[in-house]
C-alpha positions in Angstrom: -54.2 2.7 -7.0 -55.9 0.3 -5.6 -59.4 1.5 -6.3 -60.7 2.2 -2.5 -62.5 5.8 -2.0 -61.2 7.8 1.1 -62.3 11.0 3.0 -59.0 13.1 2.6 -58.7 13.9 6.5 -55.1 14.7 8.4 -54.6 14.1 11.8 -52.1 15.4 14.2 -50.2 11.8 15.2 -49.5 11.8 18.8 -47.9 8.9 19.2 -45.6 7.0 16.6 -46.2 4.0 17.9 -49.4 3.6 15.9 -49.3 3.1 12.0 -51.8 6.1 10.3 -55.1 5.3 8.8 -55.5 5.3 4.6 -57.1 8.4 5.4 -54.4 10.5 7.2 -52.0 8.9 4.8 -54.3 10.6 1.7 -54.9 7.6 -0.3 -51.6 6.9 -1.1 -50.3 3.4 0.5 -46.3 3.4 1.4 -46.0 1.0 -1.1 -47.2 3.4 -3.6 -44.9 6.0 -2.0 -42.2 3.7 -3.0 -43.1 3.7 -6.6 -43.5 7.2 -6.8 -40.2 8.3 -5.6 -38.6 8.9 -8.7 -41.6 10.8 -10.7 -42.1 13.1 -8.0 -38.0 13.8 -8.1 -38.1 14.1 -11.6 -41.2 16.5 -11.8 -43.2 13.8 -13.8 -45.8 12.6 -10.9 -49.1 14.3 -11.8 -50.8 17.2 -9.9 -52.9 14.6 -8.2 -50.8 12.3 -7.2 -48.2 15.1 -6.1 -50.7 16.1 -3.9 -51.5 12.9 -2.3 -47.6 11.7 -2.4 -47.1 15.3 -0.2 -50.1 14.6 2.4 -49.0 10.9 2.4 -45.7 12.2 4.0 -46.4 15.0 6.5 -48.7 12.4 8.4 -46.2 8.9 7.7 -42.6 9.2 9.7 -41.6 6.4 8.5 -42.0 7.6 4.5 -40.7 10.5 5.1 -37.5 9.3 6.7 -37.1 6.6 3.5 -37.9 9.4 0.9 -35.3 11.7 2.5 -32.5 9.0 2.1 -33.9 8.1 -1.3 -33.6 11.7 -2.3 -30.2 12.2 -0.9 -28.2 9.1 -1.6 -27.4 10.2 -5.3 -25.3 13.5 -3.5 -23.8 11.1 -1.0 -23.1 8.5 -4.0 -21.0 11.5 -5.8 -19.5 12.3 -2.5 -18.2 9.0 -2.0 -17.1 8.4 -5.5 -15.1 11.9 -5.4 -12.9 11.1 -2.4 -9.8 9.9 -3.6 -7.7 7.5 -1.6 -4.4 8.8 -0.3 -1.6 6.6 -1.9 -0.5 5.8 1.7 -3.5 4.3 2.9 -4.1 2.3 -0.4 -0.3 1.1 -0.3 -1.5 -0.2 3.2 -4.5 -1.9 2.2 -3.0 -3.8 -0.8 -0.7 -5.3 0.9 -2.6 -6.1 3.8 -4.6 -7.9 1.6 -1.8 -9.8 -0.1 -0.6 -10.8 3.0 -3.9 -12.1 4.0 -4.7 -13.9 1.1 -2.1 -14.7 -1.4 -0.4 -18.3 -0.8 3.2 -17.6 0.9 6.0 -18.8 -1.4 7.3 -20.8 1.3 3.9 -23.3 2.2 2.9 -23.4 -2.1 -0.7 -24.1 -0.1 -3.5 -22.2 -1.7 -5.5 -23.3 1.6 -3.4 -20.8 3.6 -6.1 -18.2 3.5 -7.7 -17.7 6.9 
């Protein structure tokens, strides 16, 4: 941390326009919420600094929308790993790509590529 003391106040935010205080933020900066990502996913962040990554969130919108894709994009990198490509499609795609960029027989031009 960066050694500054702060009242631990939350504040409804009626507007999100305007970037909350260190204090509604509970110490934590978003930088620090960036670093912390992984320990508090793991378990390892300590009870402090649970606490504090927790109240950081509930008053920061924008935090809490990057810790929600942080924490889902290993599920959506299975997902998308999983899917198999159907032998039509990748047929399709090969050879549109060969046709795009492999030199025709006829010109022996490498430069043909568009």
């Amino acid at each position: 941390m960066d050694g500054r003391v702060y009242s631990t106040k939350s504040a409804f935010r009626e507007s999100n326009d305007v970037k909350p205080s260190d204090d509604e933020l509970g110490f934590l900066s978003c930088r620090e919420i960036v670093d912390y990502c992984l320990d508090f996913l793991s378990g390892s962040l300590p009870n402090r600094e649970k606490q504090l990554f927790s109240a950081h969130l509930r008053n920061c919108p924008d935090c809490m929308r990057f810790f929600e894709t942080y924490r889902k994009t290993p599920e959506v990198s299975r997902e998308a790993l999983a899917l198999r490509m159907p032998d039509r499609v990748r047929v399709a795609v090969r050879d549109f790509l060969r046709e795009r960029y492999e030199p025709s027989p006829a010109s022996g031009d490498s430069s043909s590529r568009r």
